[in-house]
C-alpha positions as CSV (number, residue, x, y, z in Angstrom):
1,X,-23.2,3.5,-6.5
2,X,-25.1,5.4,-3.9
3,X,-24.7,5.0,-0.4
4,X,-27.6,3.2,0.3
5,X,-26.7,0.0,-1.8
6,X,-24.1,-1.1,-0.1
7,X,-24.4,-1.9,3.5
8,X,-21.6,-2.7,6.0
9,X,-21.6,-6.6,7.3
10,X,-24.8,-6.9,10.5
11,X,-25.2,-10.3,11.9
12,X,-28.7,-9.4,12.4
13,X,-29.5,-9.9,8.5
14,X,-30.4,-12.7,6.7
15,X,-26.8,-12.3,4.7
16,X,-25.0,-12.4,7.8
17,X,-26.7,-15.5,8.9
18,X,-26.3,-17.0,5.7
19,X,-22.5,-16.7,6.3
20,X,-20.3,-19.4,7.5
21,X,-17.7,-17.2,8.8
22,X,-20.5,-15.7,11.5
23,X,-19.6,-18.4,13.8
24,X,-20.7,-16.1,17.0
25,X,-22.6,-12.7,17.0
26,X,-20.7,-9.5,16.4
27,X,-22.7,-6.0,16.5
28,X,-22.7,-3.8,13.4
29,X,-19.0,-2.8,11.6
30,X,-19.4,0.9,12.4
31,X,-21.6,3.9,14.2
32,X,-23.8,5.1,10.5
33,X,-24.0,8.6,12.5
34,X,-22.9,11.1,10.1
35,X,-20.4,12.5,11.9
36,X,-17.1,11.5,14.0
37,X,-16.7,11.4,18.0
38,X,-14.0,13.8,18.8
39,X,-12.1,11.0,19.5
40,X,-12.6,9.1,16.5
41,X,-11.0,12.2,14.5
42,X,-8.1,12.4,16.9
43,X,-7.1,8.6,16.6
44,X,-7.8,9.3,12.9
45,X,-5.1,11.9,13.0
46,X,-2.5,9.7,14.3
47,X,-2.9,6.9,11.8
48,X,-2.5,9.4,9.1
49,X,0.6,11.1,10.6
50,X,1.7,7.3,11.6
51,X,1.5,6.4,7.9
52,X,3.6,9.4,6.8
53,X,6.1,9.1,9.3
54,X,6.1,5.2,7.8
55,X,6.1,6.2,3.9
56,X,8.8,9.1,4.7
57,X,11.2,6.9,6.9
58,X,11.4,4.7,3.4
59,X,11.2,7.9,1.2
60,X,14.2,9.3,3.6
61,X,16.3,5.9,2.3
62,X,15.6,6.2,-1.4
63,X,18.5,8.2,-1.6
64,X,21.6,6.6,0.9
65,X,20.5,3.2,1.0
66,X,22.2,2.4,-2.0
67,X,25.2,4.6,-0.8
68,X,25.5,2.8,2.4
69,X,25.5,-0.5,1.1
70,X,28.1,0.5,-1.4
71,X,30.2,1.6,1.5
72,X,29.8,-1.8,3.3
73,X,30.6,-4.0,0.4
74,X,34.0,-5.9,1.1
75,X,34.4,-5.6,4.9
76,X,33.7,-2.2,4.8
77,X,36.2,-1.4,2.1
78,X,33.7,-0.3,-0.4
79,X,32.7,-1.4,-4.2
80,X,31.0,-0.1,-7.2
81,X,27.2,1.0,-7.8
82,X,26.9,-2.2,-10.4
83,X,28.1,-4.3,-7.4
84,X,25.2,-2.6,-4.9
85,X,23.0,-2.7,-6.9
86,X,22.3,-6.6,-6.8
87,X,22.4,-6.4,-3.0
88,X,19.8,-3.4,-2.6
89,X,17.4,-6.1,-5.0
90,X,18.0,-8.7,-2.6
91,X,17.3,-6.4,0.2
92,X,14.1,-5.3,-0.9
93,X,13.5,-8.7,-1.8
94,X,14.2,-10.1,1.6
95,X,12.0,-7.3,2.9
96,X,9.1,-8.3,0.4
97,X,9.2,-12.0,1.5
98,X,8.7,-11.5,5.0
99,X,6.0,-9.2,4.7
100,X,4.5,-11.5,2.7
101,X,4.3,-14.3,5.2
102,X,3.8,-12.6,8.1
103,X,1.4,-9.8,7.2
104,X,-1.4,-12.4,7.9
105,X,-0.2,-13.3,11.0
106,X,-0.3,-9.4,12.5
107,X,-3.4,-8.6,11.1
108,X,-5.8,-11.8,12.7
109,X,-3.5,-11.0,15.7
110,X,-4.8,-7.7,15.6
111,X,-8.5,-9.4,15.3
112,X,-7.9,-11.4,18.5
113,X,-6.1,-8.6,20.6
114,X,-7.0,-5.2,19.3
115,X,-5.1,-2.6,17.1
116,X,-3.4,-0.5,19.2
117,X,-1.1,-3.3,20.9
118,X,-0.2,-4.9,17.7
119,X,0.2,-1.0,16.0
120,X,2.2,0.3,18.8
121,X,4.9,-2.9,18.6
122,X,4.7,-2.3,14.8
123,X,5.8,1.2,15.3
124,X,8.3,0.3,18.1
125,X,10.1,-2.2,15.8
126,X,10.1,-0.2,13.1
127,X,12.0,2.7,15.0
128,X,14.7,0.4,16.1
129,X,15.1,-1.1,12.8
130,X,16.0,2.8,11.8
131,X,18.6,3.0,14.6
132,X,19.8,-0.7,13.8
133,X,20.3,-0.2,10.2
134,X,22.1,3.3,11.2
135,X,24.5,1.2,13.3
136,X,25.0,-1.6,10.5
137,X,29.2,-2.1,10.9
138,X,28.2,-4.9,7.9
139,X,25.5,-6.0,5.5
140,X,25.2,-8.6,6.9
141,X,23.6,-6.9,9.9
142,X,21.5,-4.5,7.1
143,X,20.3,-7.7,6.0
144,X,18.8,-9.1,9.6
145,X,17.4,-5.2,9.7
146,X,15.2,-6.1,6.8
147,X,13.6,-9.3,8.6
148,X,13.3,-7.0,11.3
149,X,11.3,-4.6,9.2
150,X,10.0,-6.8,7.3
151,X,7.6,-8.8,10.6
152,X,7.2,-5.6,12.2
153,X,5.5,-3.9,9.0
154,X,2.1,-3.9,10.2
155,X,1.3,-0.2,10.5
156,X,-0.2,0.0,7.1
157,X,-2.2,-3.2,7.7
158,X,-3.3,-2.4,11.4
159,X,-4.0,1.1,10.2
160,X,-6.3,-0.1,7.1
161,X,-8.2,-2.0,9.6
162,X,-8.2,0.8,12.3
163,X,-9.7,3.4,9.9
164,X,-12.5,1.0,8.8
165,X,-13.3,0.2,12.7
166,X,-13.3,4.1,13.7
167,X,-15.2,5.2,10.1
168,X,-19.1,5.1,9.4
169,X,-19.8,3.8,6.1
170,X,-20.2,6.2,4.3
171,X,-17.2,8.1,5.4
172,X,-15.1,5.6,4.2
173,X,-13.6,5.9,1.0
174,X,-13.0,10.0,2.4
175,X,-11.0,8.0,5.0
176,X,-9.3,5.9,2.9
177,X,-8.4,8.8,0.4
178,X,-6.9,10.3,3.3
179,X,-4.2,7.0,3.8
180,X,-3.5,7.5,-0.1
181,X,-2.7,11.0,0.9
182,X,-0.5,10.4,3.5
183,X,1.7,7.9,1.2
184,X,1.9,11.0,-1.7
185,X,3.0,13.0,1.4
186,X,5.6,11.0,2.1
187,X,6.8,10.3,-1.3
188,X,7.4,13.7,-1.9
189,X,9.3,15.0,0.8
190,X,10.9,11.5,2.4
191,X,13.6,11.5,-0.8
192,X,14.2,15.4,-0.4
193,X,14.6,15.5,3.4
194,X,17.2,12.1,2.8
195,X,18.8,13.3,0.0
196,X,19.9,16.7,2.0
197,X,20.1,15.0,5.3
198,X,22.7,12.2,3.6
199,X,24.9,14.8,2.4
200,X,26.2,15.9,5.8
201,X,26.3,11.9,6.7
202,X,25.0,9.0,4.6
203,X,23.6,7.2,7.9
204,X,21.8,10.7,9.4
205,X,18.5,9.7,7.8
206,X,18.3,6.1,9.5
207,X,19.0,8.3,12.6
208,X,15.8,10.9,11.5
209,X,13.8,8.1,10.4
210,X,14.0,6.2,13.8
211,X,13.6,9.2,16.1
212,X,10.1,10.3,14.2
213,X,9.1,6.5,14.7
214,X,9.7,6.2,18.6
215,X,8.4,9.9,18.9
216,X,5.3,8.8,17.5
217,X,5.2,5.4,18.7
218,X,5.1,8.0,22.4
219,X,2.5,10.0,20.8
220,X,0.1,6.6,20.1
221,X,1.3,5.1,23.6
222,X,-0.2,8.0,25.6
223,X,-3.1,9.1,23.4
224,X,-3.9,6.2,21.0
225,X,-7.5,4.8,22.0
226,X,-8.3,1.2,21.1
227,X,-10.8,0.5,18.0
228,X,-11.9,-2.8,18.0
229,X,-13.9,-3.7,21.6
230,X,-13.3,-6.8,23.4
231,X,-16.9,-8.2,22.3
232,X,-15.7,-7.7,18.2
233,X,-13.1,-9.3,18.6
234,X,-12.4,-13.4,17.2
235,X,-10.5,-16.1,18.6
236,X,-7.3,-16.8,17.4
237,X,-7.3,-18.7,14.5
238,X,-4.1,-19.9,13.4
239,X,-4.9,-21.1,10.0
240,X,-6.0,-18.2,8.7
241,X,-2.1,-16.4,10.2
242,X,-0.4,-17.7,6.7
243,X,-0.7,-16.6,3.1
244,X,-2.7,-19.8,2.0
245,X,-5.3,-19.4,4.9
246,X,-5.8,-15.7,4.5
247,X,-6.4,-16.4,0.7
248,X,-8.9,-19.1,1.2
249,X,-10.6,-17.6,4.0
250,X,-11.0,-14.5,1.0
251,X,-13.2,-16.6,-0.6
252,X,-16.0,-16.8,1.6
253,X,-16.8,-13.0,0.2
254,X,-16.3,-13.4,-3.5
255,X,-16.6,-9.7,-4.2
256,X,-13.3,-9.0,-1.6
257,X,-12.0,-11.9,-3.1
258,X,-12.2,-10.6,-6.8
259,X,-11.3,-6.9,-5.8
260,X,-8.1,-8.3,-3.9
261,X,-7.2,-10.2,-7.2
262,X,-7.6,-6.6,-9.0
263,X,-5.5,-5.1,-6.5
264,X,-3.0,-7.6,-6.9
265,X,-2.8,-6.8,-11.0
266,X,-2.6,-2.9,-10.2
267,X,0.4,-3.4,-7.9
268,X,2.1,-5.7,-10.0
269,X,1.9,-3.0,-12.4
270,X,2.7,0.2,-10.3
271,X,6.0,-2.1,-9.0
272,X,6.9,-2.6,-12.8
273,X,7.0,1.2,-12.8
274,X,8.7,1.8,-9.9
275,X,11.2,-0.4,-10.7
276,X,12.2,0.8,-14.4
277,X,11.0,4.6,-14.0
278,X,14.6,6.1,-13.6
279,X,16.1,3.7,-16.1
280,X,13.3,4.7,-18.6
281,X,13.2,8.5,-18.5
282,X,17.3,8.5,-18.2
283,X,17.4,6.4,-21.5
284,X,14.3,7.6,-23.2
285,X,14.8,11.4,-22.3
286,X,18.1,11.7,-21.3
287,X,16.6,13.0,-17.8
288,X,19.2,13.6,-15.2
289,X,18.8,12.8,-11.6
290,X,17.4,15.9,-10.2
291,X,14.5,15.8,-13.3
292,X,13.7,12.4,-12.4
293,X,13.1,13.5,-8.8
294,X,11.3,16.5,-9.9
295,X,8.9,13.9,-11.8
296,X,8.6,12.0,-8.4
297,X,8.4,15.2,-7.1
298,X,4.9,15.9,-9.0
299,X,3.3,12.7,-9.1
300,X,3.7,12.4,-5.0
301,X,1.6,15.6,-5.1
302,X,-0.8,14.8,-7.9
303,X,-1.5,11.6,-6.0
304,X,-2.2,13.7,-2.5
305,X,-4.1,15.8,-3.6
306,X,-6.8,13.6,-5.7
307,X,-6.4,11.4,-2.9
308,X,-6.7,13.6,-0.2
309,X,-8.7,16.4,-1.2
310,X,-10.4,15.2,-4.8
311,X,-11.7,11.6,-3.8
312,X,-13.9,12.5,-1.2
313,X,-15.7,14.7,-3.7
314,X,-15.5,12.1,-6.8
315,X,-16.5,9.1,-5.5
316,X,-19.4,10.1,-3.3
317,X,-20.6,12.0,-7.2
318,X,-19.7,8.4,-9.2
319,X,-20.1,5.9,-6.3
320,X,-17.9,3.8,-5.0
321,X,-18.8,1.0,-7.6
322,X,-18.1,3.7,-10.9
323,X,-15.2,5.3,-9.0
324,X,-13.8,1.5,-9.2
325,X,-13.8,0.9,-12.8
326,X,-13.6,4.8,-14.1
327,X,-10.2,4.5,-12.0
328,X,-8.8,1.1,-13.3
329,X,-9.3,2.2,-16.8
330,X,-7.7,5.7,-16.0
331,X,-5.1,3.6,-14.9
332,X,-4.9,1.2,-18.3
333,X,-4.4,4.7,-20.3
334,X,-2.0,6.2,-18.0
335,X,0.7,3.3,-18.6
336,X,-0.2,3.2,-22.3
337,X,0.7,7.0,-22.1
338,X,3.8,6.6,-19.6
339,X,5.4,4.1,-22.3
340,X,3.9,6.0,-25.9
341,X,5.3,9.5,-24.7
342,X,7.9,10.7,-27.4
343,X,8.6,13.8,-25.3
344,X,9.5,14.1,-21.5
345,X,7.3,17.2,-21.1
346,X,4.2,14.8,-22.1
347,X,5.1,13.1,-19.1
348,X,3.8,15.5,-16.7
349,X,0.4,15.8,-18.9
350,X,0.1,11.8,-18.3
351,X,1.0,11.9,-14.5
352,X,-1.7,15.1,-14.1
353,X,-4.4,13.1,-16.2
354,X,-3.5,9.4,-14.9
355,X,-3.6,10.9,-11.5
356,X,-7.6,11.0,-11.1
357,X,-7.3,7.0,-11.1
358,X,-5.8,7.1,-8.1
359,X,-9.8,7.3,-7.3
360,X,-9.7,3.9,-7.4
361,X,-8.3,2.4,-4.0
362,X,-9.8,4.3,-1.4
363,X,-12.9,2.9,-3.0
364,X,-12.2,-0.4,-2.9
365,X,-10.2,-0.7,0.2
366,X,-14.1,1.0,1.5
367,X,-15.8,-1.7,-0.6
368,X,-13.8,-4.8,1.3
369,X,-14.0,-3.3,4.4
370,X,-17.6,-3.2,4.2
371,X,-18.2,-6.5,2.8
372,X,-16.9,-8.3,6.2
373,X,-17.0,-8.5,9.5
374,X,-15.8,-6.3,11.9
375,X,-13.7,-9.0,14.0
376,X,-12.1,-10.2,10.6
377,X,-11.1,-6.7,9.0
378,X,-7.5,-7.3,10.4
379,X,-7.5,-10.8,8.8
380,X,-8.4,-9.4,5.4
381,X,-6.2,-6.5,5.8
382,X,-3.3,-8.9,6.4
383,X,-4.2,-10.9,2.9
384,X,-4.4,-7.9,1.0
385,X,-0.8,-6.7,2.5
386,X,0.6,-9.8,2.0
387,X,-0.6,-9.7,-1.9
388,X,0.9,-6.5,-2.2
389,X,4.7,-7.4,-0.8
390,X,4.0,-11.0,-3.2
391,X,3.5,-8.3,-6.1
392,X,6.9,-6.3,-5.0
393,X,8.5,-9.3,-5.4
394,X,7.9,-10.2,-8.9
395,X,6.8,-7.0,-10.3
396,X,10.2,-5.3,-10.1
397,X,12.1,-8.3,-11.3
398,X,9.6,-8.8,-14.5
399,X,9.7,-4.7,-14.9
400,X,13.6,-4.7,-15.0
401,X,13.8,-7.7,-17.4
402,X,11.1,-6.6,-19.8
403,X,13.1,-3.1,-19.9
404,X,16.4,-4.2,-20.6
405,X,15.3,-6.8,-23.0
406,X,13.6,-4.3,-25.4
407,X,16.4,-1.6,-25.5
408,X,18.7,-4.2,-25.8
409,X,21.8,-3.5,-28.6
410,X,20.5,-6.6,-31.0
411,X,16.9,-5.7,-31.2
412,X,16.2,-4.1,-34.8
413,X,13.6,-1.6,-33.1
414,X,13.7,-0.9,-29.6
415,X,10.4,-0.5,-27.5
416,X,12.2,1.7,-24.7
417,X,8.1,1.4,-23.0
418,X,7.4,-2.2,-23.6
419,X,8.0,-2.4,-19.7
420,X,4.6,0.2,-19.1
421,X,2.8,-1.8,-22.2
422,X,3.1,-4.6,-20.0
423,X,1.5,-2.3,-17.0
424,X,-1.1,-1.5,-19.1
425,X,-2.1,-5.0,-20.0
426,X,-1.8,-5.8,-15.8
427,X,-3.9,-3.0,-15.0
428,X,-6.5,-4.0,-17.9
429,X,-6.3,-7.7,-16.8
430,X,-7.6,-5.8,-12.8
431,X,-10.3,-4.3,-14.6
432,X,-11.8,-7.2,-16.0
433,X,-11.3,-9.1,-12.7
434,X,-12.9,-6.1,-10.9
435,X,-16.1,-6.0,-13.5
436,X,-16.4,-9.6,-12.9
437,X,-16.5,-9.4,-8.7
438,X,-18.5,-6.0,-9.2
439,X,-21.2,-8.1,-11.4
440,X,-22.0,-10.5,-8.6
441,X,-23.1,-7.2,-6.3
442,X,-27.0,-6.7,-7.0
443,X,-27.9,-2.7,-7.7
444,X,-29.9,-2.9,-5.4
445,X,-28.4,-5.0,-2.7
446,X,-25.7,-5.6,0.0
447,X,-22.7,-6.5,-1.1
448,X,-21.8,-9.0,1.6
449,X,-25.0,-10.9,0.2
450,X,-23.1,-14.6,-0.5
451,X,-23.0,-15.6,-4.0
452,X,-21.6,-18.9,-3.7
């Protein structure tokens, strides 16, 4: 889709109008100059070094957490890895579930008072959460550090909605490449940096991780400009600060609404995954630990640099509406080859080929953005976030049971990939939902046109 057929949300058109969210009058979503005000690019700059700093304080934890909560088990006097391992599920699962509920809340908060306030507390809280969970004495305390976490884990939401206020149009999915970039960049070198800095002391890297926070969280305080003026923003509306009103206020814009449902298939899907790729390649290949992090390893920078560098020359070529669908099925065949791969080294072919789908989000994520208003791209943002921590929920849980359920010792013939099959058929089920809200967008019209 070129440029030109998909315009960003203007009262001043007849779609606006038309819309029942455009309660009061809101000037255009974004500057269409061609280029970025200095001081777009620097505020640009900190969200993406904001968002590795976020994705490397987790990747810094991949590592010890498990470790440390071994160490706390029984007063302090230690247990086993099988005994952890049910309490670093429930932590991520306590994490997960208050994302989920509050992510809404953050982001229309962000629509009423700006970004940067809500960002900057976002960042705050996470760097104290770092220093908190170093100081744990017991898991219960580890456990009130994931609440913690958990309602001040807005940076990815604020940031989302940031990038779209600072961004023309058709700079977008670029921009958006560049967030998928940062998280590659912090995949690869947050599990390396905590796996060395946890062998001198298993609770150094909650130390690292919540010194780069407040140093940055200093950074933002001092140079950090706000995005969203006073006359963009809304009033506070409380209804819409839960999971059910976020969803149902989705469906006044029934193409964001069917791209958040595809989003929601492709992170159930990529949560399977992450939640079953050690135990796979362990049991399949006989991979030990340092492989399977060299395999992290290489798809963090596979996904950087299509992300990064490759998306803002592929989707301007396909359009954002091709880049959509040639990604999701990229994606369908990726799992499929994740789960049919007889040999490890395949693997590597799979994660070089299935990286190019990675195409996919930056062009959606600029899709939705354009396809509302700019006083309710917080809002949206927050839904979309609080999809993706209902999807890390389930996905891991379904991931883990499909796996151990096909290798099990009584099944005749083991499917050791039945749990990427299963990806597959998520991701497939996101491309039909994404053909179907990508149907009701004329060719040759705005896409925040109302269908309903």
């Amino acid at each position: 889709m070129s440029k030109t057929e998909f315009s960003p949300a203007d009262p001043a058109t007849p779609a606006a109008a038309g819309n029942p969210a455009s309660d009061h009058a809101v000037p255009p979503a974004s500057d269409p100059s061609p280029s970025l005000p200095p001081t777009n690019k620097r505020a640009l700059g900190f969200i993406f070094v904001t968002l590795v700093i976020d994705v490397l304080g987790f990747g810094l934890l991949i590592p010890v957490g498990p470790k440390l909560v071994e160490s706390l088990l029984h007063g302090g006097k230690g247990g086993t890895a099988a005994e952890a391992a049910t309490y670093v599920g429930a932590l991520m699962t306590t994490f997960y579930c208050v994302s989920f509920f509050f992510s809404p809340l953050l982001g229309v908060l962000s629509d009423r008072f700006g970004r940067r306030p809500v960002l900057l507390i976002a960042l705050f809280g996470s760097g104290l959460d770092f220093f908190a969970q170093a100081l744990a004495p017991t898991l219960g305390i580890f456990f009130i550090t994931r609440v913690i976490n958990g309602l001040s884990g807005a940076s990815f939401t604020v940031a989302n909605a940031y990038v779209a206020d600072v961004t023309p149009p058709e700079k977008r999915s670029a921009a958006f490449g560049m967030v998928g970039a940062a998280f590659g960049i912090g995949f690869v070198f947050g599990p390396l940096l905590g796996a060395f800095l946890g062998n001198i002391d298993l609770r150094l890297p909650f130390y690292v991780a919540g010194t780069l926070c407040i140093i940055n969280w200093l950074y933002g305080y001092f140079i950090l400009p706000e995005s969203l003026p006073k006359e963009r923003r809304a009033p506070l509306r409380l209804a819409r600060a839960n999971p059910i009103g976020a969803y149902g206020s989705l469906t006044r814009y029934p193409v964001v609404f069917g791209l958040a449902g595809s989003l929601f298939m492709l992170n159930l899907a990529q949560f399977m995954l992450h939640a079953t790729w050690v135990l796979y390649t362990t049991h399949r290949y006989g991979w030990t630990l340092p492989q399977v992090g060299l395999s992290l390893f290489f798809v963090g920078i596979t996904s950087a640099i299509v992300q990064g560098v490759l998306a803002r020359k592929l989707i301007p070529m396909l359009g954002e509406r091709n880049s959509i669908l040639t990604g999701l099925g990229i994606g369908v065949l990726a799992f499929i080859g994740y789960g049919a791969s007889p040999q490890g080294w395949m693997i590597y072919t799979v994660i070089v080929a299935g990286s190019i789908g990675g195409i996919a989000g930056p062009a959606m994520q600029s899709m939705i953005t354009k396809s509302v208003r700019p006083d309710e791209q917080g809002a949206v943002q927050g839904a979309l976030t609080s999809l993706q921590s209902l999807a890390g929920i389930f996905g891991p849980s379904i991931g883990g049971a499909v796996f151990g359920y096909y290798i099990s010792a009584d099944r005749t013939t083991p499917v050791p990939g039945a749990s990427f099959f299963v990806s597959a058929a998520c991701s497939f089920i996101g491309l039909l939902i994404a053909v179907w809200a990508l149907g009701r967008i004329p060719r040759h019209a705005p896409a925040n046109i109302p269908t309903t």
